[in-house]
C-alpha positions, 0 to 999 in steps of 0.5 A: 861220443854217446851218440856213437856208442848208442849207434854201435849197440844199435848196429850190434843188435840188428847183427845179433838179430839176423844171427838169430834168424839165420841159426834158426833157419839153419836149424828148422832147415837141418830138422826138415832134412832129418824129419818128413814133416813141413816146415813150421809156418811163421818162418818165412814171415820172420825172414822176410820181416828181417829187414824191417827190424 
């Protein structure tokens, strides 16, 4: 029963984490739009670190 629970929180918190990077994806993407400057550097880094959290 714990062992269950403890996979739940596990699996909730990585869908949290990939949440977060999408919205802020999203958000540098939404800015980029509006604004002519690049997009700030360490970005991609955190997508593409995303499947190793």
């Amino acid at each position: 029963m714990i062992e269950r629970s403890k996979r739940q929180i596990q699996s909730l918190v990585c869908t949290t984490r990939r949440l977060a990077v999408h919205i802020q994806t999203a958000v540098y993407r939404t800015s980029f739009e509006f604004a002519d400057h690049q997009l700030p550097q360490g970005n991609c880094k955190s997508e593409q670190n995303i499947g190793e959290l």
